[in-house]
Structures are given as C-alpha cells and as structure tokens.
DRENZA-921230 format. One line per 10 residues: their letters; for each residue x, y, z of N, C-alpha, C. Coordinates in Angstrom, 1 decimal, decimal comma, always signed. Layout:
! DRENZA-921230
A) X Y Z X Y Z X Y Z ~ ...
! end
This chain:
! DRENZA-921230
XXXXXXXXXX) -3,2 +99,2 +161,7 -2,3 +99,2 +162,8 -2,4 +100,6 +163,5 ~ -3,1 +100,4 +164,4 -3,2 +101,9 +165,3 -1,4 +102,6 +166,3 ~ -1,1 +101,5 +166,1 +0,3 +101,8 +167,1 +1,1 +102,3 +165,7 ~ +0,8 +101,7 +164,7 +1,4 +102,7 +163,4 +1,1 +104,1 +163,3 ~ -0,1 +104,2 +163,3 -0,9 +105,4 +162,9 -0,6 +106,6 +163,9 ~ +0,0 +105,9 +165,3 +0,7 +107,6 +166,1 +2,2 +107,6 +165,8 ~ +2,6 +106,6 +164,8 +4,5 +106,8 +164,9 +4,8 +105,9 +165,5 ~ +4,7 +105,2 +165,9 +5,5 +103,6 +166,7 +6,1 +103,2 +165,2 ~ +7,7 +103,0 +165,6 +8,1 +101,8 +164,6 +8,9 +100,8 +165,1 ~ +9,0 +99,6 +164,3 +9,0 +98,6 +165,2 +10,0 +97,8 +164,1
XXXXXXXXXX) +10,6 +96,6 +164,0 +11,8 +96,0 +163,2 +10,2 +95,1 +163,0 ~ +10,8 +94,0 +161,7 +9,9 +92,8 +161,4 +9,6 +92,0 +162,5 ~ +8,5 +91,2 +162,6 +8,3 +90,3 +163,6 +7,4 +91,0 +164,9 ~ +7,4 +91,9 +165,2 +7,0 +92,3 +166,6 +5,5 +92,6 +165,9 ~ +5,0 +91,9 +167,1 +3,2 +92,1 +167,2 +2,7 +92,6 +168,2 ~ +1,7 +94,0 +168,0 +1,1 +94,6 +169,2 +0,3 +93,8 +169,8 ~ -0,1 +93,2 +170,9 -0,9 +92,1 +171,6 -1,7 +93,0 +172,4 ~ -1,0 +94,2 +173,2 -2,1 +94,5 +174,0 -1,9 +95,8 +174,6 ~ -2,6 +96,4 +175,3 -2,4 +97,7 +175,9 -3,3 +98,1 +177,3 ~ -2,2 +98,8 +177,7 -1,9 +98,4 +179,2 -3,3 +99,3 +179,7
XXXXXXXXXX) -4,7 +99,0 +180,0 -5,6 +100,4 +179,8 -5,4 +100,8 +181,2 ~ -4,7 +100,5 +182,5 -4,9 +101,8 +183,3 -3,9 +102,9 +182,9 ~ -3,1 +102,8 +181,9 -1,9 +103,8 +181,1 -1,9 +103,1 +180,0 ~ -2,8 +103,7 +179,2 -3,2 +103,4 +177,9 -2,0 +104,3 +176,5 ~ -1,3 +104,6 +177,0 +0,0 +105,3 +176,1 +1,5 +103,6 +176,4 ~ +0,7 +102,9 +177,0 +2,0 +101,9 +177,3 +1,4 +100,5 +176,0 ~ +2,2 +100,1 +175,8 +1,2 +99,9 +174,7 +2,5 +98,0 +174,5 ~ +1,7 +96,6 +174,7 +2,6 +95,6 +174,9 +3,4 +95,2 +173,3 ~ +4,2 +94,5 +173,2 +5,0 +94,0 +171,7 +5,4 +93,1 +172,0 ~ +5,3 +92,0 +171,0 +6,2 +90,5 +171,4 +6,6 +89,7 +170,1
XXXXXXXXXX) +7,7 +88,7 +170,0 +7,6 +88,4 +168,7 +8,6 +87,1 +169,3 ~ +8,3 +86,1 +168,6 +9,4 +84,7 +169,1 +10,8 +85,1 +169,7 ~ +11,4 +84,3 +170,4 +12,8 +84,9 +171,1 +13,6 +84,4 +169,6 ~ +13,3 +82,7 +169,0 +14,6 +82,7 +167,5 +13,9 +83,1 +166,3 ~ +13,0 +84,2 +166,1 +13,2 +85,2 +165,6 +13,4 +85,4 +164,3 ~ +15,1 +86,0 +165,1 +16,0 +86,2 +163,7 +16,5 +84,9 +163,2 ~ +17,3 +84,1 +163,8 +17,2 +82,9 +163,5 +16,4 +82,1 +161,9 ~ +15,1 +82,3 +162,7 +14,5 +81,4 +161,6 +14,4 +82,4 +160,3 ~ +14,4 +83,4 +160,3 +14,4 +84,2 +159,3 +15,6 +84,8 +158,3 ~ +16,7 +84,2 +159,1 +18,0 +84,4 +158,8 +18,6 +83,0 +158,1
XXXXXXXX) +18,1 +82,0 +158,2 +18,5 +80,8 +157,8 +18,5 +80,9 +156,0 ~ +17,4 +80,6 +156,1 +17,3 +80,9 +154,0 +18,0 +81,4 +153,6 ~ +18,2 +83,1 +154,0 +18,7 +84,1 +153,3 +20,6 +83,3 +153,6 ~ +21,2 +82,9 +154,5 +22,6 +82,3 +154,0 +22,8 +81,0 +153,8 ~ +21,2 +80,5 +153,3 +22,3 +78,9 +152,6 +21,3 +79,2 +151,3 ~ +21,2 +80,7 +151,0 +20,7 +81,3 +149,3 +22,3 +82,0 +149,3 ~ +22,7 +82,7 +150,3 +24,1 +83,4 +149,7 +25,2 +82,2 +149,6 ~ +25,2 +81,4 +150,3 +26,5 +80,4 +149,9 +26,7 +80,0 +148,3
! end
C-alpha cells in the first residue's frame, strides 16, 4: 500500500482506487455507503 507507506491512515473498509495524476498528492478512497452496517450486524446479535 503506497498511500500507507507516506502516512495516510484510513478506518477499515476504505480502498485506494485512484489518483488524481494532474495533482498526484490528491490521492481517491471509497468504500460501500452500509459499510458499517454490515460489519456491525454480527458483532450485536454475538453480544446479545
């Protein structure tokens, strides 16, 4: 992960897709809008 390797941090989920090359320091991120959601479901019908 090169967007790792200068210091970008980023929460789970987000994926570098692309970068902007006429300003190649802008650098794109995307990750589903439900997200948290789906990732959040298991973890509270494991805590109930």
């Amino acid at each position: 992960n090169e967007w790792r390797a200068i210091g970008v941090q980023q929460s789970r989920g987000w994926v570098h897709y692309a970068i902007h090359r006429p300003e190649p320091h802008i650098m794109l991120f995307r990750r589903p809008l439900n997200y948290q959601q789906e990732n959040q479901q298991p973890v509270q019908a494991a805590a109930k």
